[in-house]
C-alpha positions in Angstrom: 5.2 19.4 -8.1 5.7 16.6 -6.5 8.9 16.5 -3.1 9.9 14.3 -1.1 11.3 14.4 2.4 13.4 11.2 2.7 14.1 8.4 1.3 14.0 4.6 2.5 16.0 1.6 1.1 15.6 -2.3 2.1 17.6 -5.2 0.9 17.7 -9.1 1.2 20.1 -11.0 1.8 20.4 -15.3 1.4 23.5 -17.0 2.4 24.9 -15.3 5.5 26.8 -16.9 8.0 27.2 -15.7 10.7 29.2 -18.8 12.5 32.0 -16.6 13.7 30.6 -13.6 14.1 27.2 -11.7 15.9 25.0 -8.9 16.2 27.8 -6.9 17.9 29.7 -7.8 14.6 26.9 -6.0 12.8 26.2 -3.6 14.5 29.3 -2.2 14.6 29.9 -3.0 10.7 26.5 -0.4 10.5 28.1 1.9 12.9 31.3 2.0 10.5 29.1 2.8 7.6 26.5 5.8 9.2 29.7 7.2 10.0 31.9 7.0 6.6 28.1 8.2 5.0 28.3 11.3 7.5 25.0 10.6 9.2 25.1 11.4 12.8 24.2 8.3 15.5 22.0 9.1 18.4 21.9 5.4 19.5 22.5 2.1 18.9 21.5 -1.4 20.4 21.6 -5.1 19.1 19.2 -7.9 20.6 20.7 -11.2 20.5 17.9 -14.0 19.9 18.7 -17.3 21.7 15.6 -19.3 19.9 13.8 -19.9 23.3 10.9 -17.1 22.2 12.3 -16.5 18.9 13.9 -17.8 16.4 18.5 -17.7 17.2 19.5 -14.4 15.3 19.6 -11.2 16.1 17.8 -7.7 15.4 19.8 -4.5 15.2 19.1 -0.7 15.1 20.9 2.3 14.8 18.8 5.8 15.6 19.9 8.7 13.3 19.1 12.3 13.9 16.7 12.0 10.8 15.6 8.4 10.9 17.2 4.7 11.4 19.5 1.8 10.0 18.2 -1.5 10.8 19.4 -5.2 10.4 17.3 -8.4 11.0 19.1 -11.5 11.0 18.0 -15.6 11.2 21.0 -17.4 12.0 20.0 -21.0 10.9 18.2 -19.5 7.7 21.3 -17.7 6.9 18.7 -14.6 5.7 19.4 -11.2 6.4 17.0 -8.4 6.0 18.4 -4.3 5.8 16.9 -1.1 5.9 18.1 2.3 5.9 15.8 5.6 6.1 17.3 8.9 5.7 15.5 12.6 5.7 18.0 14.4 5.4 21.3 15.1 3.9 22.0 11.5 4.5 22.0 8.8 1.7 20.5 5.6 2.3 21.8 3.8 -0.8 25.7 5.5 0.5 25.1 3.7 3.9 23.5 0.1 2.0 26.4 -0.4 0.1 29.5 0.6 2.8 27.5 -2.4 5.0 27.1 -4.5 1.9 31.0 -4.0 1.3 31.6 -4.9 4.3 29.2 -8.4 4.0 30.7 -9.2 0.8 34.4 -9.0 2.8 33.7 -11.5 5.4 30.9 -14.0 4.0 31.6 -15.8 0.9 28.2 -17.4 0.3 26.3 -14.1 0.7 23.9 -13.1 -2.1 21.9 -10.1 -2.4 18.1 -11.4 -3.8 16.3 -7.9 -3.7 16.8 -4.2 -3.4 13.9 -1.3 -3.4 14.2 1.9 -2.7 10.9 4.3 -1.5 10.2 8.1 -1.5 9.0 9.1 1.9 7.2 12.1 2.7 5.7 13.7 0.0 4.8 17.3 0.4 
């Protein structure tokens, strides 16, 4: 029999503008949703990219006690690339959609293109 530890979830996005809003914005739109999902934060950080070494956007992460959120953004591309990994009692899809809500709320062009979801850690 076949168990699994954790589960990981990553999701495209097309369409984002971020015009009037930044990787703070996200980040704390991720911090919202690990909290209403019940998953405890152990730290968080954004890195703003100004497009001298990279590409303007921005890349964001949020440690949890059992794994991570993530969000990687290109401004001009208007693409936006989320993952969430849980091993524990926490739900990755739960945490996907409370940020995706929150997306849909503020960006009318925004499109999800592709959704997976993984098993991690089989034992």
């Amino acid at each position: 029999m076949n168990k699994f530890q954790g589960k990981q979830v990553f999701v495209d996005y097309i369409g984002c503008d971020f015009n009037n809003k930044s990787g703070d914005w996200m980040l704390k739109l991720m911090q919202y949703a690990v909290k209403k999902a019940n998953v405890r934060e152990v730290h968080a950080h954004v890195e703003e990219f100004d497009g001298t070494q990279s590409p303007t956007g921005f890349a964001a992460v949020i440690l949890l006690d059992e794994s991570h959120v993530s969000a990687h953004c290109y401004y001009g591309k208007g693409l936006l690339a989320i993952d969430a990994f849980t091993c524990g009692k926490g739900n990755p899809n739960q945490i996907i959609d409370i940020i995706q809500e929150g997306l849909v709320n503020e960006m009318s062009g925004i499109k999800e293109i592709s959704r997976s979801e993984i098993q991690r850690f089989r034992h």
